[in-house]
N, C-alpha and C positions, 0 to 999 in steps of 0.2 A: 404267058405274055401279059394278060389284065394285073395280074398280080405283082409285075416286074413295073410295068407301065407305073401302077399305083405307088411303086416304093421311091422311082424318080419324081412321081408327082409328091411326094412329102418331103425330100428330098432336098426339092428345088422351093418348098413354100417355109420351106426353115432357113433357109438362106435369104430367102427373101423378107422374111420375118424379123431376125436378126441384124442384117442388111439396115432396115428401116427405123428399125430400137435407136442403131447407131447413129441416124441423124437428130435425136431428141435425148441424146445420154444429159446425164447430171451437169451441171455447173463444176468447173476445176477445185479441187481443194486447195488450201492455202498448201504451200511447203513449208519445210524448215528452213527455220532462222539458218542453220549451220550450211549454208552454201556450198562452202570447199568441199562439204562431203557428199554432195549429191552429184549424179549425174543429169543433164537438163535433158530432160521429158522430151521426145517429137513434139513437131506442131500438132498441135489441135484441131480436130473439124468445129467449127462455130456450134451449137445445140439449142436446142429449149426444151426448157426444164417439163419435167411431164409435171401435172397435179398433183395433188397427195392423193386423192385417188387413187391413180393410175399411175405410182408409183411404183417401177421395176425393183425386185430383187436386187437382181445384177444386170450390165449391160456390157456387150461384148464388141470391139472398133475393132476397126484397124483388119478385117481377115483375109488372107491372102486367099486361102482354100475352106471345102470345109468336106470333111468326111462323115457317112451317116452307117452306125456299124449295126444296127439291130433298131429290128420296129418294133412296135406290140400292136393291141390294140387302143385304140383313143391316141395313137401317132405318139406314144411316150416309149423314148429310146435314149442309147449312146452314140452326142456326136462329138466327132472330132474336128479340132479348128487348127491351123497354121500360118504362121505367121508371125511379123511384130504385134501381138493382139495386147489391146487394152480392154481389162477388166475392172471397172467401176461397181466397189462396192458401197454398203453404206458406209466405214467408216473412212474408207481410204480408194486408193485404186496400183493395182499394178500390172507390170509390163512383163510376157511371157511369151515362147516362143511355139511352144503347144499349148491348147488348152483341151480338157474334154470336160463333155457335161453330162452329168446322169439326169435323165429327167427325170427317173422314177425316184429315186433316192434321193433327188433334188441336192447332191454333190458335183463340186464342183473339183478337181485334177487340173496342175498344170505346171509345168516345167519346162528350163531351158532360161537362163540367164533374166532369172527373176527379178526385178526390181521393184518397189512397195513401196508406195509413198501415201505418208497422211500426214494431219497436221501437227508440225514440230517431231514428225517419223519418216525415216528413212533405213528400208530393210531391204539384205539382198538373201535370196535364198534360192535351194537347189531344186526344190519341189512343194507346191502348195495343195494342202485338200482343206475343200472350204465348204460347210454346211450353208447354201445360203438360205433354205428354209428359217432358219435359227440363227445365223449371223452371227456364227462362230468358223476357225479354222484350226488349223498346226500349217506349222512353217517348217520344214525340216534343214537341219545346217545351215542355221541364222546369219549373220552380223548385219551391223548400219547403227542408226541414232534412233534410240528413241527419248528425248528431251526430259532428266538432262542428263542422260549417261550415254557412253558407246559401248556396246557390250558383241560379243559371240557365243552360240548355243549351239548343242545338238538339236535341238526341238523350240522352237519360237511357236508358243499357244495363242492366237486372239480369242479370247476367252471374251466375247459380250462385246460390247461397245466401248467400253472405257479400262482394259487393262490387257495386257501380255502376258504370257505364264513359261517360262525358258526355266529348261532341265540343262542341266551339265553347262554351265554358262561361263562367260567371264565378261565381267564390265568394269568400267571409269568412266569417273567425272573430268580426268585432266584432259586435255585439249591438245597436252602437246604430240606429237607425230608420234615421238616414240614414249608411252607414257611413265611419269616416274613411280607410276601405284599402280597397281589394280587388284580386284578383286576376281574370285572365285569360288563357285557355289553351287550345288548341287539342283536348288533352284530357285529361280528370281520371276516374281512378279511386278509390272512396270504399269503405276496407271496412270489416266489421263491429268489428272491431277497435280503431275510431275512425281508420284509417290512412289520406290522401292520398296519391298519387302524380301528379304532372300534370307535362303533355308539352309545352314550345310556352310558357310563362308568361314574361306582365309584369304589372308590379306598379306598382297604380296607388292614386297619393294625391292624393286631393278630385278624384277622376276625372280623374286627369293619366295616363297613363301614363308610369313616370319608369326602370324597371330590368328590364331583360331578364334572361331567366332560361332557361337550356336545359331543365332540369326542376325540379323542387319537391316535396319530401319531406316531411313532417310524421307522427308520432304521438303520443299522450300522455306521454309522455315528454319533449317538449320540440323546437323546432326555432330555427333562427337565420338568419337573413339579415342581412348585414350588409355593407352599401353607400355608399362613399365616394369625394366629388368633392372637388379641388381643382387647386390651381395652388402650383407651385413654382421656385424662380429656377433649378433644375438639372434640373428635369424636365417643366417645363411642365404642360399641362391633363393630370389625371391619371383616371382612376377604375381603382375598388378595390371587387371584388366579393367576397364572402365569405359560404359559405352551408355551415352545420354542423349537423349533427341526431344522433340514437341511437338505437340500437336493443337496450335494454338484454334483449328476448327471445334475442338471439342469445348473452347469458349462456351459455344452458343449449347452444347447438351447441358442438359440438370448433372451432372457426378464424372463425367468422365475426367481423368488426367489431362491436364494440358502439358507437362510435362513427366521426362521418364527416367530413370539411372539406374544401370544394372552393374553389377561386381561382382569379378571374377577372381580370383587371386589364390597362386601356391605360395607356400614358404618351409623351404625347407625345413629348418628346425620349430615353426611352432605351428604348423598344420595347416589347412585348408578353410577356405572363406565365399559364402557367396551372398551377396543383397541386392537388395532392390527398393530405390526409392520412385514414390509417387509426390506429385507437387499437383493443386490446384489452386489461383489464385483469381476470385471471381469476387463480386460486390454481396451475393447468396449462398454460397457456399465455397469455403477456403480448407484447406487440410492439405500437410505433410505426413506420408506415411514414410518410414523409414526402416526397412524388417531386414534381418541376417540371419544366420546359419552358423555353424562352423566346428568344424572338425579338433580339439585344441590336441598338440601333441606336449606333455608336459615335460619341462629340460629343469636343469640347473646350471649352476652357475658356479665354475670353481677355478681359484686362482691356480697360475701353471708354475712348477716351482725350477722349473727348467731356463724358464727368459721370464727376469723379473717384470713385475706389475702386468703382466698378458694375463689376461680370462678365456678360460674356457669353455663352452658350452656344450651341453650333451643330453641325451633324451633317454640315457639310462641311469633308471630312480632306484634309489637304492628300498629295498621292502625289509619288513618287517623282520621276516625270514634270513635275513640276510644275501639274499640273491638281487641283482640288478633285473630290470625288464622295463620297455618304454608303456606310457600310458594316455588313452586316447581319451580325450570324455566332447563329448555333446554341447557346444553353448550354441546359445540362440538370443535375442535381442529384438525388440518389439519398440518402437518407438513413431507415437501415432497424435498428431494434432490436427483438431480438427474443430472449425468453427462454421457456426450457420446464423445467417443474421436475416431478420424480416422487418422492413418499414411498411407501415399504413401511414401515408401521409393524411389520409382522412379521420380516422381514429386519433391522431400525432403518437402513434404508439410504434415502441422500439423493441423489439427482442433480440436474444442472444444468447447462442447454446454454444459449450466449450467442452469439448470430450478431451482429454490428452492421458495419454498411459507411454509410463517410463518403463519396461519391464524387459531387465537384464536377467541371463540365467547365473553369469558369474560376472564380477563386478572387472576381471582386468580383460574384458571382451574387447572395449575399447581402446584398452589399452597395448591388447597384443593384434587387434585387426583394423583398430580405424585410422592408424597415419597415414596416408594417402596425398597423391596431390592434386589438386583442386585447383583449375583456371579462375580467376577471379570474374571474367567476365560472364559466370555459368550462373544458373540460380541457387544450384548446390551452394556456393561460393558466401552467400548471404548468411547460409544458418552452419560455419563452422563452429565444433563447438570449442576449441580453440584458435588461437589466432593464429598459429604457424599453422592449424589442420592437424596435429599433431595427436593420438589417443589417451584418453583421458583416465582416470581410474573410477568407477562409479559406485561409490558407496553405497547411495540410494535409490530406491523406486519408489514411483509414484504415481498414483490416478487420481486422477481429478473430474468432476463433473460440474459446470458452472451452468446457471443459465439467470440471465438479465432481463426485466419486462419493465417496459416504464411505459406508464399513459396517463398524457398529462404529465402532472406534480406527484402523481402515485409511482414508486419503485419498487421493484420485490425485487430482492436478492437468493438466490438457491444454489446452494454448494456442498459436495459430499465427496469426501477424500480419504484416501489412506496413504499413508507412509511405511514401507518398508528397508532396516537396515542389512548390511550387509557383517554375518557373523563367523569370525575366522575360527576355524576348529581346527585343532593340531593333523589331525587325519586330513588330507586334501580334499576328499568326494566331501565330505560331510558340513563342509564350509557353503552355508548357503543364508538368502536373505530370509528374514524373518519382519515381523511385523510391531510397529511402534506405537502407533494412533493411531484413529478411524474417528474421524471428524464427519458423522454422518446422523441428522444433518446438520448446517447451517444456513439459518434463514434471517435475512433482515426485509423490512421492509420500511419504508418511509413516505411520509407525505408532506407535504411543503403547501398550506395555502398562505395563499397573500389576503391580510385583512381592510387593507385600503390606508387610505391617511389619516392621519390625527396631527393636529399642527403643521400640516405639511411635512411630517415624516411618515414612510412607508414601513410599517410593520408586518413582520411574516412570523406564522407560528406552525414551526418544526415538532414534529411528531414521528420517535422512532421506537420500531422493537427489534430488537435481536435476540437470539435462541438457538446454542448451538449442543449436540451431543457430542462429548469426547469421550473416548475409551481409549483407554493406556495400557499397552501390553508389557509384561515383563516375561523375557525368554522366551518371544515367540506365545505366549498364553496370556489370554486375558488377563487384568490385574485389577481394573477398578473403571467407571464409570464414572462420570461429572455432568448433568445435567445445568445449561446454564440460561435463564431466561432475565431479561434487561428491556424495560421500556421507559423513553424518554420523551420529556413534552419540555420547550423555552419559545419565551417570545426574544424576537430581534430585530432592530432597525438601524440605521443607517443614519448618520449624521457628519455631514461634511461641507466645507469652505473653500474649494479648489484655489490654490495647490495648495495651500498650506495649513490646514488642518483637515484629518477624519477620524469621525469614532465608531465605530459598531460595538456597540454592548448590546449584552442575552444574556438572560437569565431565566432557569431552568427547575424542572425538578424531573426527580426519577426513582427506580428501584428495580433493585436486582434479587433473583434467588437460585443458587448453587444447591444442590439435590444430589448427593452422592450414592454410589450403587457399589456394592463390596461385590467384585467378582472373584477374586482369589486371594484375598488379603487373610490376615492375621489380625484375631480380635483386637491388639493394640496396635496394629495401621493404619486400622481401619476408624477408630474412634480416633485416632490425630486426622485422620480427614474428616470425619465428623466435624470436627472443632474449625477447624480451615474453613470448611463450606459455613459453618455459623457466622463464622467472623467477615466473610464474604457477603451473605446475606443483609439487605438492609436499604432503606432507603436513604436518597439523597438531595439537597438543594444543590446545585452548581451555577454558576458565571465563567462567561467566556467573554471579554473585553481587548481590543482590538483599538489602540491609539497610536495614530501616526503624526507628526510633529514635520511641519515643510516638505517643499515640492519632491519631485521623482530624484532630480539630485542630487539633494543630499536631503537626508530624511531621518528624522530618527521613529523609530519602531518600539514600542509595548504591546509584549503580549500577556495578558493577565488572565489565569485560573486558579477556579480554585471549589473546592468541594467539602461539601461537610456533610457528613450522614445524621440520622434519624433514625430509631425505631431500629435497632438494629436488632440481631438474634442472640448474637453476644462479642460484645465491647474486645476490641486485642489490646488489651492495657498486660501492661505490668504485673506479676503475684504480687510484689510487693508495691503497696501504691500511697507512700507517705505524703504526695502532693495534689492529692486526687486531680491525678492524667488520665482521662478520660480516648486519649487517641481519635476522635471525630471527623479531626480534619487532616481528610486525606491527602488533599492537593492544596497546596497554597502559595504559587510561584508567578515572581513574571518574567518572562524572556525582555530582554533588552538588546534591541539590536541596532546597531547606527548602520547605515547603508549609504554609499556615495558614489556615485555615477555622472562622474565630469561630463564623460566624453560615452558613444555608445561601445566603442572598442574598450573600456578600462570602469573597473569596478572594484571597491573596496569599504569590506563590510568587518565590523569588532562586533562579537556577540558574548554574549555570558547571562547565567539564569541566577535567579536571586528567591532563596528559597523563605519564607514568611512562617512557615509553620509551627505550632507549640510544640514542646517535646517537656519530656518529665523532667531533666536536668537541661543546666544551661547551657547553649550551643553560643561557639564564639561566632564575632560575626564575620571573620572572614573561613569560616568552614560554611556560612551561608550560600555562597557565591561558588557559582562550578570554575572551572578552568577556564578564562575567555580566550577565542578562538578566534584572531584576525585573519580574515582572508581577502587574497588579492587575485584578481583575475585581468589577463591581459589580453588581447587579442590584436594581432600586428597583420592586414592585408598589405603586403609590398604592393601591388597592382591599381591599389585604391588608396593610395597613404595616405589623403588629406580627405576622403570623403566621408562623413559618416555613414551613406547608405551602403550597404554591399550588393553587388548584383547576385542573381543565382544563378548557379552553374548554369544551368538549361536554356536563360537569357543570353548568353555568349555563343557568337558566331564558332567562336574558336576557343575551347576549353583549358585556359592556362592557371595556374595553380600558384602561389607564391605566398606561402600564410605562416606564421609563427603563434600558439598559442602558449600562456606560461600562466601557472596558479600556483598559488604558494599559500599553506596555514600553517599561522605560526601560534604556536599555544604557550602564555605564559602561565608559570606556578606560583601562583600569589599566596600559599601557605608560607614558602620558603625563600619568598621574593626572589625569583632567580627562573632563566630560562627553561622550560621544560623541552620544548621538540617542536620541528621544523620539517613540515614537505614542500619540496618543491618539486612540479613537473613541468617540462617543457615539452612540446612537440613540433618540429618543423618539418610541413609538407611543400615539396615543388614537382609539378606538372607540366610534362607538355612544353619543354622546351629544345629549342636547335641548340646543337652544340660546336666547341668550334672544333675538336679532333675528332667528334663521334657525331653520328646522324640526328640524333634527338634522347633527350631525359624525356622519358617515359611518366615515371612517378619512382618520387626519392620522400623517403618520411626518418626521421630522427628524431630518437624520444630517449629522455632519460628522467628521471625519478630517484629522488634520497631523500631518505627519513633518515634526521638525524636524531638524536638525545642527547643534548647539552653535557647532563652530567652524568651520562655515559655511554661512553661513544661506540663500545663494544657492542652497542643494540642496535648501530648504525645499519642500513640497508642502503645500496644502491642498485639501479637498475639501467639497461643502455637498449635500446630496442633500433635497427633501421631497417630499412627496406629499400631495395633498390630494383628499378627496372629500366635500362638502359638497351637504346637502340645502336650499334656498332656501325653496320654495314644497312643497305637494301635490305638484306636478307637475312641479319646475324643480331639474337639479342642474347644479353648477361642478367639474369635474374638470381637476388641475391634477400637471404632474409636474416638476422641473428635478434637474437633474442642473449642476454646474459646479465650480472648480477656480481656485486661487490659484498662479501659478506663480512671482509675484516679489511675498513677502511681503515683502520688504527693501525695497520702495519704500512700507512706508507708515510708517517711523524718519523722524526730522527730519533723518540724516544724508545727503549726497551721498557714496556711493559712488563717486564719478570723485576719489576725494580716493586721494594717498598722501604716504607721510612720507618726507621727503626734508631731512636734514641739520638733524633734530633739532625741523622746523619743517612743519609740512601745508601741501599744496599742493593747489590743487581745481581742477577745472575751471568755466570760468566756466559759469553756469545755461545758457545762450543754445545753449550749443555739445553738452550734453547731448541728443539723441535722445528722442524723445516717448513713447517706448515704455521708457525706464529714466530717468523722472523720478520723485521724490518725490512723492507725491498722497496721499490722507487717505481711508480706508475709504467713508467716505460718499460723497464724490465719484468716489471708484471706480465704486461701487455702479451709480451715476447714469449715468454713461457706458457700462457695459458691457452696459445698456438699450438704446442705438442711439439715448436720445434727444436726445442733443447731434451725433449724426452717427456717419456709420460708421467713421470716423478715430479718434473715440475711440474709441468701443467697439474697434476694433481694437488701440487702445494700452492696452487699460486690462491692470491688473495682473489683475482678478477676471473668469475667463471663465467664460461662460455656456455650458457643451459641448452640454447640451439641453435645451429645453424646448416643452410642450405645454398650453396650456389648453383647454379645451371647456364650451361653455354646452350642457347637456343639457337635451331638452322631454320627459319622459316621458308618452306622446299614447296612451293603451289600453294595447294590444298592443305597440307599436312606440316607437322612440325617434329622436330628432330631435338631430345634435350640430353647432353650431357651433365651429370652432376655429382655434388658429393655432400653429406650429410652429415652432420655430425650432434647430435642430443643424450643425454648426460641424465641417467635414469638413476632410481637409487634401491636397494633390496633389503630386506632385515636378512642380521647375520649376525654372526659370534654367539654367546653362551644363552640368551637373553636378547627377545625383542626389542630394546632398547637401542640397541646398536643397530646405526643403517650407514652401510657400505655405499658412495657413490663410484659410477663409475662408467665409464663414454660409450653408448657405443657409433659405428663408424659404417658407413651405408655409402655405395657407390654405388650409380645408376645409370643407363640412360632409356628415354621412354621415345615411343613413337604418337604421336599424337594426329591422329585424322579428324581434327575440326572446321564444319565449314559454319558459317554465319551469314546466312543470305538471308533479310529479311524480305518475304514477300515476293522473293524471287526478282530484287531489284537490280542486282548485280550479281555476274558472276563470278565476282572476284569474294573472297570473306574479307569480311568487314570486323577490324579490332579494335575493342574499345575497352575504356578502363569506367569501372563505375567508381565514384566516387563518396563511399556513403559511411557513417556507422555501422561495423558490425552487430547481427542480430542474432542472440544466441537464444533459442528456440525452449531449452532448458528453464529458463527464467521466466516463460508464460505460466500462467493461471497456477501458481503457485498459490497455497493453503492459506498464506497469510494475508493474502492480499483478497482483496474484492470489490467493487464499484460499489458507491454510495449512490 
């Protein structure tokens, strides 16, 4: 009886215990934004909040009953509770119909039309076990929101305070009822942060599942997937997977990525592809890395002599033996730029380290795995290395090592490089890059002090050395060394009468010495370099004079140099020296340039150099004078037509585009008094405008370029480049790009070219016996044929090629995008008896991609947000290249 008595008295002080918690539970959490999908909570009993202190675990409302199933000692047992019970934990609280509590294992059990609310979360589940010692649980047979996706699990983890951990899952971001995407994954982590991570993911549209995915990254910030199918005459059934996201918190770390790109891609006939680019772009540290993989299967190429002009393609090589068999090999690709920069504003000292490495294992990597397509408004988009996106063929590698230190007027320059080519061997494996140079090192350094005035002119006196090691390899093997050491000292000042006169003259001296080193030469190679680096060797006086003649516009420009050595090692004259020519002076020229700038939109400049120097015999004097070069530059804002200033982009409310730019150099030939050649380029961009049968112009660009040759027009080039993106519908855009080239402008004159003049009378050849491919035809009918729609013959013969093009009917579907298209680029092979000979010849790519990009900066909207950057392309290849370097 005492002992029974005792278990009603614990009994009833736990209920009463619990009971009393309930009038002092936690403050309500916020809910989620998403309304429609919640169910509204019972009323609430009013509380106050405990202390931090005496701050509960959990707190348990709402009990109807409570059952006590086993006691111990010190009253720690399983009770059971019924009812609509509210469970307040730390980070959320939900609503269940049982709960039980262990107190010794300090587990918490409970089931029956589970609801779980926290903030911007809403979960319903069948059963909860909740550790609250550790404040964690599992949720078993999940769904609800947790911000910003809706997902369903077998097993829903609260893993800690800030993320979910869901096995066997399915989620989306769309909103609509019945959704147009979703995903599915094996397992998905969801954190407070609004961040996804899932393991095991495909991606399914109108419940297909259509694109496998290794994992899946998303956060507010923005994520991409980007997945494309087709078929090509040189590549067969292809797909192309592409999945890119950011992480712009990793800002604030020293090294990590801010952004990511992974690629995935089959192709039937030429093998297997995977990469992985990283981006960071910080004011301390910036770098592009860009690495691949790839499986190559090697095919040929062979006409079908069953249906004319059709190509073949096929992955069985014919060997040595004479038996066919297909062949795999290994390429890999490494492409890595990376820059770190350090200011002391208290020092005024500047540094700068540039690492970048080019290293392909076979040079057509890019050209059989990196055509791809590439959104423009991605950051991928910035470093194509062509301008359709298109693969490139890559002759050379290359590593480079820069680093830049200025403080103060003092500069040191440090750079160490190597060059490797790409060496074709008749055997395929055995075709590999080899080595050219090794520029290791090169060091300049400079110092610039200011001496103060004299006469009220400022004089500064430059002081430079440079020192670089080159080694030249021949066949992959060392071949020779060049040691080259150069230091220079000039004073210089400034003298000028705004606007209409300035002078800067300097005047200088210096010395050089060339030191050659025989690594694989041949006694008599080696002694003609010998004699090189003498005649190199030597000091020198020089001037550098700088007169400009009226204001900014119109002005005319001299630039005067000129050199003469001293002391040399030994003189490059002449064996035979009957007028004693001495060779001294090296540089003796002045550039002459007039410049005229009316208006700031329009500029036109005549240049040509004019050479002073002795020579042993007599030079006429129009072999003095190079070819002068007028050039004209134009620039037409429609938007601004009468203003000189231009706004920038970023200044306008509303981003509209409406510009025409046009340059033309005309070079005449003053030898033979007669025109020598003429480029002109135009380019007309328009942005951002409504239209009257279609929703808006997008971005429209039209460029075309001809280099002509007066007296001979056979050398002629033309070029036609546009771009289009065009908005249809709401919901429907047409994305279009060609690129193509005029290579025999001469066949669209009334004359036949197979004509010559012979004794005073032309002779022609009859039409019949003329070649199909250098006949006379008529722009239009060009046009026509170069379509493919008279057959592949013509288009083969027409004058006007088509190098590339691409359309795409795009469905902009939510979230996601939907692109139909068809492709066409004009590749070319060596063939026939002798390298000499190169086959061109089309190939033809139909496709369409699925594209899952969302663009939510900051998590400002749920809608993505498309935008067009408006910039110069920046190709990544043309950094910290060997020949360049800061002064």
């Amino acid at each position: 009886m005492v002992n029974k008595k005792k278990t009603y008295i614990s009994i009833i002080q736990l209920i009463i215990l619990f009971y009393i918690k309930s009038l002092y539970s936690l403050p309500e959490t916020n809910h989620n934004p998403a309304k429609s999908l919640l169910i509204k909570p019972e009323s609430e009993i009013k509380t106050i909040p405990f202390s931090n202190q005496k701050k509960p675990k959990i707190i348990i409302e709402n009990i109807d009953s409570a059952t006590f199933l086993q006691a111990e000692e010190q009253s720690k047992g399983i009770v059971r509770f019924f009812g609509r019970i509210k469970v307040t934990l730390k980070t959320g609280y939900f609503y269940a119909d049982e709960v039980i509590i262990d107190t010794n294992r300090k587990e918490l059990f409970a089931s029956g039309n589970i609801e779980y609310y926290e903030e911007n979360a809403y979960i319903t589940v069948e059963k909860v076990i909740y550790d609250y010692e550790h404040g964690y649980g599992i949720f078993y047979n999940g769904k609800g929101y947790k911000d910003p996706v809706y997902f369903t699990g077998f097993d829903v983890k609260g893993l800690g305070e800030n993320r979910f951990e869901l096995s066997d899952a399915f989620f989306t971001t769309c909103s609509s009822q019945k959704p147009h995407y979703h995903f599915s994954a094996k397992k998905i982590f969801l954190f407070d942060n609004n961040e996804i991570l899932a393991l095991g993911v495909w991606y399914h549209v109108g419940g297909v599942p259509l694109i496998p995915l290794p994992f899946y990254y998303s956060n507010p910030w923005g994520t991409g997937i980007i997945t494309q199918f087709g078929y090509s005459n040189i590549m067969g059934y292809y797909l192309q997977n592409t999945y890119q996201f950011s992480i712009p918190e990793a800002y604030l770390n020293d090294f990590l990525p801010i952004a990511y790109r992974f690629k995935l891609d089959y192709y039937e006939k030429t093998g297997t592809f995977f990469g992985a680019e990283l981006y960071r772009f910080t004011p301390s540290l910036s770098y592009i890395m860009d690495l691949g993989i790839a499986e190559f299967k090697r095919y040929e190429i062979s006409p079908d002599f069953r249906e004319k002009n059709l190509l073949r393609v096929t992955n069985k090589i014919l060997q040595k033996d004479g038996t066919y068999k297909e062949e795999k090999y290994k390429w890999s690709k490494i492409f890595s730029l990376i820059s770190y920069n350090n200011f002391d504003s208290k020092k005024n000292r500047t540094q700068k380290l540039t690492i970048k490495i080019l290293n392909y294992s076979h040079r057509f990597f890019e050209y059989e795995f990196g055509g791809r397509y590439i959104p423009d408004s991605t950051i991928p988009a910035l470093y194509k290395t062509t301008e359709p996106g298109r693969g490139i063929i890559q002759n050379q590698n290359e590593y480079v090592l820069y680093y830049n230190d200025r403080i103060d007027d003092l500069t040191i320059n440090f750079q160490a490089s190597r060059i490797k080519i790409w060496r074709e061997k008749s055997n395929f494996p055995d075709s590999k890059y080899i080595p050219v140079q090794d520029i290791i090192p090169t060091l300049d350094i400079s110092k610039n002090i200011f001496l103060g005035y004299i006469f009220n002119l400022p004089f500064y006196w430059n002081n430079r050395f440079h020192y670089d090691a080159n080694k030249i390899y021949t066949d992959g093997k060392p071949y020779y060394t060049t040691h080259t050491a150069r230091f220079e000292t000039d004073l210089k000042t400034y003298i000028g009468f705004y606007p209409f006169f300035s002078f800067s003259p300097s005047i200088g001296y210096g010395g050089q010495k060339v030191s050659p080193y025989n690594e694989n030469m041949s006694d008599d190679a080696y002694n003609d370099l010998v004699i090189y680096a003498k005649k190199q060797s030597y000091e020198y006086w020089f001037t550098q004079h700088q007169l400009i003649l009226g204001p900014y516009e119109l002005n005319l420009e001299l630039n005067y140099t000129r050199k003469d050595t001293v002391r040399e090692e030994l003189l490059d004259t002449s064996l035979v020296n009957v007028n004693g020519f001495n060779n001294r002076q090296k540089i003796n020229e002045t550039q002459i340039k007039l410049n005229f700038f009316p208006v700031s939109y329009f500029n036109l400049s005549a240049e040509s150099i004019y050479d002073h120097r002795e020579f042993e015999y007599k030079r006429p004097y129009l072999e003095r004078w190079t070819y002068p070069i007028v050039r004209t530059e134009l620039y037409i804002n429609f938007l601004n037509l009468f203003k000189e200033s231009r706004y920038h982009l970023l200044s306008r409310k509303r981003i509209h585009i409406s510009e025409i730019k046009i340059s033309n150099d005309y070079v005449y030939d003053h030898l033979n008094t007669r025109d020598h050649s003429n480029l002109l380029g135009i380019s007309f961009i328009m942005s951002n405008f409504d239209l009257i049968f279609f929703k808006r112009l997008r971005y429209l660009e039209l460029g075309y370029y001809w280099y002509h040759v007066y007296y001979q027009p056979e050398l002629d080039h033309m070029r036609f480049l546009a771009k289009l993106d065009i908005q249809l519908t709401r919901n429907i855009y047409f994305e279009m790009e060609m690129e193509s080239r005029l290579t025999q402008p001469e066949r669209y004159t009334n004359q036949n070219n197979q004509c010559q003049i012979i004794s005073g009378s032309i002779k022609c050849i009859p039409e019949e016996w003329i070649p199909e491919s250098q006949k006379n035809t008529t722009f239009g009918q060009d046009i026509i044929n170069s379509t493919g729609i008279n057959g592949s013959e013509k288009r083969q013969n027409s004058a006007f090629n088509i190098g590339y093009f691409q359309g795409s009917l795009i469905f902009d579907l939510h979230d996601w995008e939907l692109r139909f298209g068809y492709e066409l680029q004009q590749k070319s092979m060596l063939a026939g008896v002798n390298t000499i000979n190169v086959v061109n010849y089309y190939d033809n790519k139909i496709f369409f991609s699925f594209n899952f990009i969302k663009f939510d900066i900051g998590g400002l909207s749920r809608r993505p947000s498309k935008f067009i950057i408006h910039r110069e392309k920046v190709n990544p290849f043309d950094i910290a290249k060997t020949q360049f370097y800061i002064r």
